[in-house]
N, C-alpha and C positions, 0 to 999 in steps of 0.2 A: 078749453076742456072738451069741448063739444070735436073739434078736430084730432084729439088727442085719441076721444074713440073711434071717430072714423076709424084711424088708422088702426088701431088695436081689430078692430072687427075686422077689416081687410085683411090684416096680418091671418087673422085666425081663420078667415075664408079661404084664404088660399090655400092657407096649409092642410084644412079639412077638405080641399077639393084636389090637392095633390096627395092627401093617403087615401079618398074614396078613391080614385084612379089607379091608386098604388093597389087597390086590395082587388079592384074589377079584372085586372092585370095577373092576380093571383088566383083568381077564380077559376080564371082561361087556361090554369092548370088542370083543371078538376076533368074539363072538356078534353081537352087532349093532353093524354101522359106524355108524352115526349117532352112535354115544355116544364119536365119537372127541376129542373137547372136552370133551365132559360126565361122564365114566368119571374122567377125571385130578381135575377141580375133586369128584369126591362123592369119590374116596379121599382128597385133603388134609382130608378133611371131619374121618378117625379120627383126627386130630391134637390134634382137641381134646381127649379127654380126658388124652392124656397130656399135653399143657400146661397144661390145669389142676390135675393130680394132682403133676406132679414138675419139669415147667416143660422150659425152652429145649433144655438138655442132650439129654433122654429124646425132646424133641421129632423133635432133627435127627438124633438115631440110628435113631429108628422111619420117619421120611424116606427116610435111606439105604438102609435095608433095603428099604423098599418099593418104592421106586426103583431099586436093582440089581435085585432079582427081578423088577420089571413088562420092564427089562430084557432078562433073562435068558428069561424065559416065556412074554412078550406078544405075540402074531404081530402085532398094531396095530404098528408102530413110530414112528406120528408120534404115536398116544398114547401109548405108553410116554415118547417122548422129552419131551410133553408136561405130563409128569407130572415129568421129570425138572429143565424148567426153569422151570413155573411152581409145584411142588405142595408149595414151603415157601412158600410166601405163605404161609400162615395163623402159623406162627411169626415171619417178617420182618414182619406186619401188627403185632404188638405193638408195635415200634418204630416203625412208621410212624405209628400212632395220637396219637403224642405227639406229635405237631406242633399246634404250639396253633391256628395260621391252617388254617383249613379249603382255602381255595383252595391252599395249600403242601402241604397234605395229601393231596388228591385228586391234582394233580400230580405229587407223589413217587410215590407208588403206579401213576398212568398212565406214569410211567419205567422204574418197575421193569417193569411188567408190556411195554412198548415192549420195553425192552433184552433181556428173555426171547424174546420173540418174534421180535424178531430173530433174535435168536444161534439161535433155534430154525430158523427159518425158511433161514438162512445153514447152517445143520448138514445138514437134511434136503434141502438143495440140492446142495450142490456137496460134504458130506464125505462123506455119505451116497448120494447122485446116485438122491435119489426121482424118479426122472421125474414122476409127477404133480402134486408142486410148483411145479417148476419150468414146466413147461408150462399150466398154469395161474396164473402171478403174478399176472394180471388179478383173478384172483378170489381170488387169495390175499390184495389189499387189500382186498376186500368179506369177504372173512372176519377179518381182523384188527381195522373196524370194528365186525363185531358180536361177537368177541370181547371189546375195548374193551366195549363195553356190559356184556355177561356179566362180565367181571370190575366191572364197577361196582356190579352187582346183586348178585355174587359177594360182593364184600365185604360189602352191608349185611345178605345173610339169614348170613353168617358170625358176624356179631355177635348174631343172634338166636336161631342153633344153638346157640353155646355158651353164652350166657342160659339157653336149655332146657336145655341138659346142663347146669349149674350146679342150677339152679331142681327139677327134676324127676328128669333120669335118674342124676342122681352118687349119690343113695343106695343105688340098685340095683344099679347096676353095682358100686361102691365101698363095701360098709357101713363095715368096721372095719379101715382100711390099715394094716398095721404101720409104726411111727416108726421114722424110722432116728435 
């Protein structure tokens, strides 16, 4: 029993110190606007270890969490909210992965990533009434293009992050986890 929680509380340490990192990650938005794209896609980054440590579960909790607080905290609000409707890709990307036709593949994931941006776009328009969005739509499809890109590139150095965390960082971070 006694090892049982161990592990439980480690589980839940981790996870709580991979969405405070996730949200520290999104603050560093507030400081420099540029990083109002780029802020959301490096905090889905801390996901990986919890999805490789404890999987989907721990994944979309450490998500949430990170997600209300960048909420809650974030004076960026179109990257908070950006975080809030693209920044579980990296746990929905497992199952996207499985698609064995690679053209199905890449498709699926430029759907997901469409449908987010919409909804995102549709949010910070008219429920939220960002005037800067909306008075810019012209260019809000030149940024959804090279979003589109970003997320293509997004996905392939994702597979190579957690490659290196697997390869390199997990025995550091993780020596001896308790088993539940």
């Amino acid at each position: 029993m006694r090892q049982q929680n161990s592990a439980l509380a480690f589980r839940i340490s981790l996870s709580a110190l991979m969405a405070a990192l996730g949200v520290v990650i999104m603050l560093i938005s507030n400081l420099i606007p540029v990083l109002t794209y780029v802020a959301p896609l490096t905090a889905s980054l801390t996901l990986i270890p919890v999805l490789v440590e404890f999987g989907r579960k721990y994944a979309w909790m450490t998500w949430c969490v990170t997600a209300a607080l960048a909420l809650l905290l974030c004076a960026d609000r179109e990257a908070a909210f950006f975080y809030l409707f693209i920044g579980y890709y990296p746990i929905l990307k497992l199952s996207l992965d499985r698609i064995h036709a690679k053209p199905f593949r890449i498709l699926a994931k430029l759907a997901v990533f469409t449908t987010a941006f919409l909804l995102l776009f549709l949010m910070l328009t008219f429920v939220l009434g960002v005037e800067d969005v909306k008075s810019e739509m012209v260019l809000s499809l030149a940024v959804y293009a090279l979003l589109v890109f970003v997320m293509l590139l997004f996905d392939r150095v994702y597979d190579r992050l957690a490659l290196l965390y697997i390869k390199r960082l997990r025995n550091s971070l993780v020596r001896k986890a308790p088993k539940i």
